[in-house]
C-alpha positions as CSV (number, residue, x, y, z in Angstrom):
1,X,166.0,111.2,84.3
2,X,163.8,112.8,81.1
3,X,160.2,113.7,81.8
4,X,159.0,110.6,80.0
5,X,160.2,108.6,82.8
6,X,158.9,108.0,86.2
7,X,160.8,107.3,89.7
8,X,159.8,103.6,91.4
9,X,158.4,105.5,94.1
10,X,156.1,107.7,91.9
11,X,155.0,104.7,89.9
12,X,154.5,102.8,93.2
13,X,152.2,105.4,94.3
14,X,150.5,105.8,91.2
15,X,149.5,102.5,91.0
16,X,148.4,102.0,94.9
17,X,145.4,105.2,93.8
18,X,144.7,102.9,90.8
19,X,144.0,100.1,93.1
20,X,142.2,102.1,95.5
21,X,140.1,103.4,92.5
22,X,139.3,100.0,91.5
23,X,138.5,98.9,95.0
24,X,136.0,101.8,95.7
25,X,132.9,100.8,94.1
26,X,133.7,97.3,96.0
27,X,134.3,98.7,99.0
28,X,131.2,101.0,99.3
29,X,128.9,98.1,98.3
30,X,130.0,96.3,101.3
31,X,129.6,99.3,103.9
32,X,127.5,98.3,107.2
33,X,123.9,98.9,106.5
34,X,122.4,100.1,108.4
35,X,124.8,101.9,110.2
36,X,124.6,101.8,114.2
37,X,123.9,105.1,115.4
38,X,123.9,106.8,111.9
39,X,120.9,108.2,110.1
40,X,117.6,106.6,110.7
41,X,116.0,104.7,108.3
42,X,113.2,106.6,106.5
43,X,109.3,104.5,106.3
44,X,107.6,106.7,103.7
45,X,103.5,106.1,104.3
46,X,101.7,107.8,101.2
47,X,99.0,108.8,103.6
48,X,98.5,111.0,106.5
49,X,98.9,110.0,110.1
50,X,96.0,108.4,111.6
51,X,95.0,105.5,108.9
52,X,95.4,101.4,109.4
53,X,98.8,101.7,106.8
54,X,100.0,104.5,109.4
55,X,99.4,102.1,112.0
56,X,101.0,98.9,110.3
57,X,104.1,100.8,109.2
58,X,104.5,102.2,112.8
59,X,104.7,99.4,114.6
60,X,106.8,97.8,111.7
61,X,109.3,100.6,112.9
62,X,109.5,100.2,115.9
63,X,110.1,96.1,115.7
64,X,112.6,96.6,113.0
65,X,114.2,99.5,114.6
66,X,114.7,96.9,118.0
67,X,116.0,94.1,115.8
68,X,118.6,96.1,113.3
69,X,119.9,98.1,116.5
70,X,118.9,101.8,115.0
71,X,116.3,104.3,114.6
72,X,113.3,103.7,112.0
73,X,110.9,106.4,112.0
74,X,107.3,106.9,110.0
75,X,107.2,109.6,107.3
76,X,103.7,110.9,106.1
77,X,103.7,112.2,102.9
78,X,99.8,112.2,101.9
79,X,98.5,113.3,98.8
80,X,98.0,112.8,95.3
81,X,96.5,109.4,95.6
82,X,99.7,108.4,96.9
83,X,102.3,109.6,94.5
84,X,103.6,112.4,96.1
85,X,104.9,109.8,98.7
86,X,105.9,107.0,96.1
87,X,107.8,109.9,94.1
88,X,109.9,111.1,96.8
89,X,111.2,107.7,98.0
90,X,112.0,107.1,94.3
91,X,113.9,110.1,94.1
92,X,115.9,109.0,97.1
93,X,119.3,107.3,97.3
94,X,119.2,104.1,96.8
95,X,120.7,103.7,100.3
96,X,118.3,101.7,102.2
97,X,117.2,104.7,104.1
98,X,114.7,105.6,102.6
99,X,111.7,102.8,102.0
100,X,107.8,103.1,100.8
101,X,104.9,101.2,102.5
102,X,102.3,101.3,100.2
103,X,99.5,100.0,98.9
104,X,99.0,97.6,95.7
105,X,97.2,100.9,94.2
106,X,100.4,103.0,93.9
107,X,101.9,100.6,91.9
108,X,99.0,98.5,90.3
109,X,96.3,101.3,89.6
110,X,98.1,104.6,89.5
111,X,100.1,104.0,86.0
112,X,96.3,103.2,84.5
113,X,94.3,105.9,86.0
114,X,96.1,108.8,86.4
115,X,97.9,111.2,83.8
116,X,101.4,112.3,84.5
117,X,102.1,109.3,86.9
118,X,105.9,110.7,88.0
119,X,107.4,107.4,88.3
120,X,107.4,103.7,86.8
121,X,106.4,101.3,88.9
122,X,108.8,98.4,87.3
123,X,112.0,101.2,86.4
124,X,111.8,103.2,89.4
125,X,111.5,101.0,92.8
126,X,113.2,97.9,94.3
127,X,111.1,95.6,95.8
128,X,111.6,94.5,99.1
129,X,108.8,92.2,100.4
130,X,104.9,92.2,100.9
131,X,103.7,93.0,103.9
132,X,100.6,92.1,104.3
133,X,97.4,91.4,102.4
134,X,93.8,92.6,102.6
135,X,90.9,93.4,101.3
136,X,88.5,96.5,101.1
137,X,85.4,97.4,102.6
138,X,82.4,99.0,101.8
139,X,81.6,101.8,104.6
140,X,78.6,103.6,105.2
141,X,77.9,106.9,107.2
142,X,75.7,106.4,110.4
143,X,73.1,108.4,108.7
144,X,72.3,105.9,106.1
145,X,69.3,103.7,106.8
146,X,71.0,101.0,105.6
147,X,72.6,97.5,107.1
148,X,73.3,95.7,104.2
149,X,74.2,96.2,100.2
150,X,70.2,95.5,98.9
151,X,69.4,98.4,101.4
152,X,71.9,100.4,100.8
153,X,71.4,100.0,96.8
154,X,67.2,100.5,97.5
155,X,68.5,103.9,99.7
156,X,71.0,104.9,96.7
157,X,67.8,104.7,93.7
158,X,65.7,106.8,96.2
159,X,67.9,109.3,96.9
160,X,69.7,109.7,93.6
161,X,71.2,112.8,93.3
162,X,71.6,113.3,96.6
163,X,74.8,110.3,97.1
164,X,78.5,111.1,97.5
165,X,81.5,108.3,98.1
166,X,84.5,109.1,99.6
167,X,87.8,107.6,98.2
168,X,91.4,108.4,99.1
169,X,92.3,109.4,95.9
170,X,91.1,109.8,92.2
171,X,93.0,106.9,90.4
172,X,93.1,104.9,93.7
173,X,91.5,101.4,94.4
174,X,88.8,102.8,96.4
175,X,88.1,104.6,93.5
176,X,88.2,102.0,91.1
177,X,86.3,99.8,93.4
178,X,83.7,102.5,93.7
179,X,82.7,103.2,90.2
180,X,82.7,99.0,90.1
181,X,80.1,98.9,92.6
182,X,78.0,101.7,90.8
183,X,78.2,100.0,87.6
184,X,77.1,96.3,88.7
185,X,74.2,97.8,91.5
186,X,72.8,99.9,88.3
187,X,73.2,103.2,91.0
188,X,74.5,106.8,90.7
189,X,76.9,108.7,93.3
190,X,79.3,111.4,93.4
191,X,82.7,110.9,93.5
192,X,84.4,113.4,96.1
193,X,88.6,112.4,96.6
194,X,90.4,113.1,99.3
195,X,94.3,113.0,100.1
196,X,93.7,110.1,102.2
197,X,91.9,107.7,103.9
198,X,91.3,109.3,107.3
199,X,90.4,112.3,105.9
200,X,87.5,110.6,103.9
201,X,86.7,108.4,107.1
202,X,86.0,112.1,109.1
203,X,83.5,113.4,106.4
204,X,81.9,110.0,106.2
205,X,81.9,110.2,110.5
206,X,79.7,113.3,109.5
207,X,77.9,112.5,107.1
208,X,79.1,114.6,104.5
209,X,79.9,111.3,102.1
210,X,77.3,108.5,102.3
211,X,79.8,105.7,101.2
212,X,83.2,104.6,101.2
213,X,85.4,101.7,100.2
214,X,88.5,101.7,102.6
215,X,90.9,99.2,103.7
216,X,89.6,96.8,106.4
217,X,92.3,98.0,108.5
218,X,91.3,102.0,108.9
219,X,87.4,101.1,108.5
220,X,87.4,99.0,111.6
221,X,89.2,102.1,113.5
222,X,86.7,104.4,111.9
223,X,83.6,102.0,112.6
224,X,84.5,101.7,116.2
225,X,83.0,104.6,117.2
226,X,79.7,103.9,116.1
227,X,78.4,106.5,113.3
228,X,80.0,104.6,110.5
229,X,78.9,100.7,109.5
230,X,80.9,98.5,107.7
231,X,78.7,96.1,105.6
232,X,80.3,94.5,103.6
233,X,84.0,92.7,102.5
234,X,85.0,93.3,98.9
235,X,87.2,89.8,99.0
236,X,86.0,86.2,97.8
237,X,85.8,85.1,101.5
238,X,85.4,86.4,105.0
239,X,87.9,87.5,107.0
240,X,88.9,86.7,110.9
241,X,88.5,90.3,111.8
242,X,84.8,90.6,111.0
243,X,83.6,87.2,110.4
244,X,79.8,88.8,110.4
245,X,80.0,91.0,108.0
246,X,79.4,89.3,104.3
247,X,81.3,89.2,101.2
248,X,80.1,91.6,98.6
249,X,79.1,88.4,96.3
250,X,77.2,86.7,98.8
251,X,75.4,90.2,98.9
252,X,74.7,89.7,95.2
253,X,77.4,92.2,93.9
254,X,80.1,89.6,92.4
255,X,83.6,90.8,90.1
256,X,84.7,92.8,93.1
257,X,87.4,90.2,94.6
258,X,90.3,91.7,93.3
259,X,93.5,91.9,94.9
260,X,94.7,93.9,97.7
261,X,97.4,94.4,99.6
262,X,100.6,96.4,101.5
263,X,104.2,96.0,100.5
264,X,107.7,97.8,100.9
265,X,109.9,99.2,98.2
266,X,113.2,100.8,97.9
267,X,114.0,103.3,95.0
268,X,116.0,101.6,92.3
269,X,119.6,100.5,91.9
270,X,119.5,99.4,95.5
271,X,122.3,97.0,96.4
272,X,121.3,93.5,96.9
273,X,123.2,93.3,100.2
274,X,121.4,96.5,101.5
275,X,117.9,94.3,100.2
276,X,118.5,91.1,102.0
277,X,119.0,92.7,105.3
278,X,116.1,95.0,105.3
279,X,113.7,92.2,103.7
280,X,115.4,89.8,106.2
281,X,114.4,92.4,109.0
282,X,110.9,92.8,108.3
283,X,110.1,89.2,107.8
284,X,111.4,88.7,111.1
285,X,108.9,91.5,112.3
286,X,106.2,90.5,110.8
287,X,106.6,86.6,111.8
288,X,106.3,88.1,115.4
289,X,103.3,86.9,117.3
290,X,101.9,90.0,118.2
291,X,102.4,91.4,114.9
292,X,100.7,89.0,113.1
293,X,97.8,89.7,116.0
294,X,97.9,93.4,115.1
295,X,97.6,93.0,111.4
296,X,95.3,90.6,111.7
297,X,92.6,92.9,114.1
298,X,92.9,95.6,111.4
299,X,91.7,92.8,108.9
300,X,95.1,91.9,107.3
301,X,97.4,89.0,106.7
302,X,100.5,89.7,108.2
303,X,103.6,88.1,105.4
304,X,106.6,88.8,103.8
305,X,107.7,87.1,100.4
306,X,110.9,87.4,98.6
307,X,111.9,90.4,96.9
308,X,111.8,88.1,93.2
309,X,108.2,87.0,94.1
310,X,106.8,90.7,95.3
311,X,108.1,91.3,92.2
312,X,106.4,89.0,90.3
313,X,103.2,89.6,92.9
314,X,103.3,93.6,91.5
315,X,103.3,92.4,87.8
316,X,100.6,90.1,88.4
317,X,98.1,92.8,90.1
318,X,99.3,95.5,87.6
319,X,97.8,93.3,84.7
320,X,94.8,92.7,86.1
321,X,94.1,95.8,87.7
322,X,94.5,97.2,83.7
323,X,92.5,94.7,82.9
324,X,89.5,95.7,84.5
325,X,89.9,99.4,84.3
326,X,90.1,99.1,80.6
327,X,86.7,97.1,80.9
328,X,85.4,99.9,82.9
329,X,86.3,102.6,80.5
330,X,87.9,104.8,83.5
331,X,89.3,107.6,81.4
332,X,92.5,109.1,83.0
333,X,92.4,112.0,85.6
C-alpha cells in the first residue's frame, strides 16, 4: 500500500475523531448546569456586606441553592460605584457560575457618569431576570432638625456651607438623585462617595454626612435604630413598607420618580439552556411567599421578568437615565 493510501481501519478511526470533533461544541452545550455537588454558583453583590442588596441576594442564595440541589454563595465585591463587581463577573466564564445582582445604576447610570467604565452594559452581560423593584429614599442624620423636605431645605439655606450627602458612589443613582434634589430645592451640599451604601449609612449614623439618598431597602435597616430619619420616598407613589412617609412630589420636589430597581446578569455568550434554568430558578424564589414578604419589608417589589424583557427593561432605563443626566450637565468623573 503507497503512502497516499489509507487502511479501513485508519480511515475508520479517523473519521470517528471527526465526528467527535463535530459533536463537541454540541455536547458541552448540553452538560448538566448546574452540576450536583460541583462548584458553587457565584452571586456577585457590588457592595459590601451589610446593605438591603446584601440581604436580598442572600436569601436569594439560599432559596435557589435549596431548589437547584447545590451550593450558591454571596460574593461582595464593593467599590467603584459598583464596577469593580460588575467587571469581574463580566470577565467570568460564561458558565452560569458566576452571576451579578445589581442595581439599575451599574448598568443605567455608570456608562453616563463615569470615565473609563470597564465594560458595556449591552456587549458585556446576559441578562437573566429582574429581581425586584424599588425606589430611593431621602435619609437624614439624627442630628438634623428636620422631619420633613421644607425643613430640611429651610435647615440646608441656614447652614450652607456646612452640608455633606453621602452617596455610594460617584456616578451612582444616589448621586445623580442628589445633585437632582440640590438643583430643584435651589440648595448647596457637599458631595462625599463612598464604596457603598452601608459605609455611607455609618457616617450618616454619626453625623458625619447630613443627607443621603439610599435604597428603601438599607435605609429602613439604617433608620431602625433611631439616629437616622427617613423622610421622604423618591417614587411617584407610596410604598407598603412605609406608607407614612411622603413622596418627594407631594413634598413639593417633583422630576425625581425615576426608575429603580435590582436585577441579575450573567457575562456574555451564556448558553440559553444555562439562562432558562437559572432565570427559571430565581422566579421560583422570588414567587415564594416569604420572599416576596422580605422584599417587600425592605421597601421592594419582589419579580422576575424574562430575560428578552430585562433586556428591553435595561435599555429603557439606560435612555432615560442619559436623558436626565444630560439635562443636569453632570460632567463625567
Amino acid at each position: 500500500m503507497g503512502a497516499s493510501h489509507m487502511s479501513r481501519r485508519a480511515f475508520a478511526a479517523l473519521a470517528g475523531s471527526a465526528a467527535l470533533l463535530a459533536a463537541a461544541p454540541q455536547a458541552f452545550a448540553q452538560q448538566e448546569f448546574p452540576v450536583k455537588g460541583g462548584k458553587p454558583i457565584r452571586i456577585v453583590v457590588p457592595f459590601p456586606a451589610g446593605g438591603g442588596t446584601d440581604a436580598q441576594a442572600r436569601i436569594v442564595s439560599q432559596k435557589l441553592g435549596e431548589l437547584l440541589g447545590t451550593t450558591v454563595i454571596v460574593d461582595n465585591r464593593g467599590g467603584a460605584s459598583t464596577m469593580l463587581g460588575a467587571s469581574e463577573v463580566a470577565r467570568s466564564a460564561p458558565d452560569g457560575y458566576t452571576v451579578l445582582y445589581a442595581p439599575s445604576s451599574t448598568m443605567a447610570q455608570n456608562p453616563h457618569t463615569l470615565a473609563n467604565v470597564p465594560y458595556d452594559p449591552f456587549k458585556d452581560f446576559t441578562p437573566i431576570t429582574l429581581g425586584g423593584r424599588g425606589p430611593l429614599v431621602l435619609m437624614v442624620s439624627g442630628e438634623v432638625p428636620a422631619s420633613n423636605v421644607k425643613e430640611l431645605v429651610a435647615y440646608m439655606k441656614a447652614n450652607a456651607g456646612k452640608v455633606s450627602y453621602a452617596t455610594f458612589g460617584a456616578g451612582t443613582s444616589s448621586h445623580i438623585y442628589g445633585e437632582m434634589f440640590l438643583k430643584k430645592t435651589g440648595t448647596e451640599a457637599v458631595h462625599v462617595p463612598y464604596k457603598g451604601g452601608s459605609d455611607a449609612a455609618k457616617d450618616l449614623i454619626g453625623g458625619r454626612v447630613q443627607l443621603f439618598f439610599d435604597s428603601a431597602a438599607s435605609a429602613i435597616i439604617t433608620a431602625s435604630g433611631g439616629k437616622a430619619r427617613i423622610i421622604a420616598i423618591a417614587s411617584d407613589s407610596r410604598i407598603a413598607a412605609m406608607p407614612e412617609v411622603p413622596t418627594l412630589a407631594e413634598q413639593g420636589v417633583t422630576g425625581l420618580d425615576l426608575p429603580s430597581w435590582l436585577g441579575f446578569y450573567g457575562p456574555a455568550k451564556m448558553p440559553p439552556a444555562v439562562v432558562k434554568t437559572l432565570h427559571d430558578g430565581i422566579a421560583k424564589v422570588l414567587a415564594m411567599p416569604d420572599v416576596k414578604e422580605f422584599y417587600r419589608k425592605g421597601g421592594y417589589e419582589a419579580g422576575a421578568m424574562s430575560p428578552e424583557d430585562f433586556a428591553k427593561l435595561t435599555r429603557v432605563t439606560y435612555d432615560r437615565w442619559g436623558t436626565v443626566i444630560q439635562q443636569l450637565g453632570m460632567a463625567k468623573q
